[in-house]
C-alpha positions in Angstrom: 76.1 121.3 113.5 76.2 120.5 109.3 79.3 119.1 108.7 79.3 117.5 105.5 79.7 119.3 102.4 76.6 118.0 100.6 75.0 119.7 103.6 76.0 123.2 101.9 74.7 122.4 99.1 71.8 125.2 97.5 72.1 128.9 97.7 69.8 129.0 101.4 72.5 126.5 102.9 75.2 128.7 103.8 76.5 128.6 106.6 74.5 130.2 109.9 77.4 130.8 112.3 81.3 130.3 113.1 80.7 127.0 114.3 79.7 125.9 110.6 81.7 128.4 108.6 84.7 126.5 110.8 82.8 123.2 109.7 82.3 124.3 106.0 85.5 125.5 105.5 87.0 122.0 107.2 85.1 120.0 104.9 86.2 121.4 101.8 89.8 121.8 102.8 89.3 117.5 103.8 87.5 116.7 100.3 90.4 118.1 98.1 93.2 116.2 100.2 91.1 113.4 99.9 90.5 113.5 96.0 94.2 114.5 96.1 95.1 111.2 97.9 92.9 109.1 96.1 94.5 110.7 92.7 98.0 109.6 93.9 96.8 106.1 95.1 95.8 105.6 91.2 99.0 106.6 90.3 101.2 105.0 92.8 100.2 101.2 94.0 102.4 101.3 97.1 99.5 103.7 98.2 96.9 101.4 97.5 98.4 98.8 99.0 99.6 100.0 102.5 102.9 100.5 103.9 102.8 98.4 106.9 105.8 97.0 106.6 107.5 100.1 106.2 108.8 102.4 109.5 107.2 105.6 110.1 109.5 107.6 108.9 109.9 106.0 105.9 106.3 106.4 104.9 106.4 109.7 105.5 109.6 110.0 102.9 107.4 107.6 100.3 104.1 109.9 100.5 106.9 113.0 99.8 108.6 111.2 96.7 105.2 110.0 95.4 103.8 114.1 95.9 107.0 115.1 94.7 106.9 112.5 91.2 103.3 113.4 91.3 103.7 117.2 90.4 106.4 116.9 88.6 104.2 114.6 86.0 101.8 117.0 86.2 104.2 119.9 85.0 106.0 117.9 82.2 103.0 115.5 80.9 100.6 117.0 78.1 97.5 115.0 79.6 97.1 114.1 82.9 93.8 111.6 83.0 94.6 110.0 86.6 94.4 114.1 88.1 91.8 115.4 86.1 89.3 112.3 87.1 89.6 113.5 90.7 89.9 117.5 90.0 86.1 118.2 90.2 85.1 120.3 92.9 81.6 118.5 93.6 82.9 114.9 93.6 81.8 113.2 96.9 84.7 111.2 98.7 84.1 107.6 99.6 84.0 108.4 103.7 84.4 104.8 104.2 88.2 104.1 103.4 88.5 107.7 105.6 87.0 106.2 108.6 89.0 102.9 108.3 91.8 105.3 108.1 91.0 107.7 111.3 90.1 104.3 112.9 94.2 102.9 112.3 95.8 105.6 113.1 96.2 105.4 116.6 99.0 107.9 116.9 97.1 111.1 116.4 94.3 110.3 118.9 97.1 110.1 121.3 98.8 113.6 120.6 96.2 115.9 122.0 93.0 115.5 124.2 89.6 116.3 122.8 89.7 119.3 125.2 92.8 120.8 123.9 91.5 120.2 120.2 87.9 121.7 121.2 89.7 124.4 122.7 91.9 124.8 119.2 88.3 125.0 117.4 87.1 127.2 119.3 89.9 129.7 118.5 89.6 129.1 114.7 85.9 129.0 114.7 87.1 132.7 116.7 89.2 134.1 114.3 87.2 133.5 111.5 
């Protein structure tokens, strides 16, 4: 199946069945919380530079304060550069910090097994 967005692209490309509308639709959900991550890591260095040495629950209270900072910025400041670089719909995400990413984080290959995730596909890919 197509997965990647620039697999879309051209007005023949569209998506052939639920399997890729699910895949389509997953894509484009992942680019914009990419370019939305990589917007705040320009914004925020203790993005950039990892939070190792911080507990888990901690990082998840830093990524809040940082989202929380972020929009606030974006409400009060008349120009916001560091967003708008990163706001365009067709910029292609660098895949490569992403699967250095998916390839650390241990903890949510442990939650669930591929059959129970297939089987949660399967009922999107369903409903849609």
């Amino acid at each position: 199946m197509r997965y990647h967005l620039q697999d879309y692209r051209g007005s023949e490309r569209e998506p052939k069945n639920g399997k890729e509308l699910f895949n389509y639709r997953h894509a484009s959900l992942r680019n914009v919380i990419e370019r939305t991550f990589d917007a705040w890591k320009s914004r925020f260095r203790i993005l950039r530079q990892g939070m190792n040495n911080y507990e888990c629950d901690m990082q998840v209270k830093i990524v809040i304060a940082c989202a929380a900072l972020h929009n606030f910025l974006r409400e009060h400041q008349s120009s916001n550069e560091i967003f708008n670089e990163y706001e365009n719909d067709d910029m292609v995400v660098d895949e490569s910090d992403e699967l250095l990413a998916q390839g650390n984080n241990i903890a949510s290959s442990s939650r669930s097994s591929d059959s129970e995730m297939q089987a949660r596909r399967e009922e999107i890919v369903h409903k849609m």
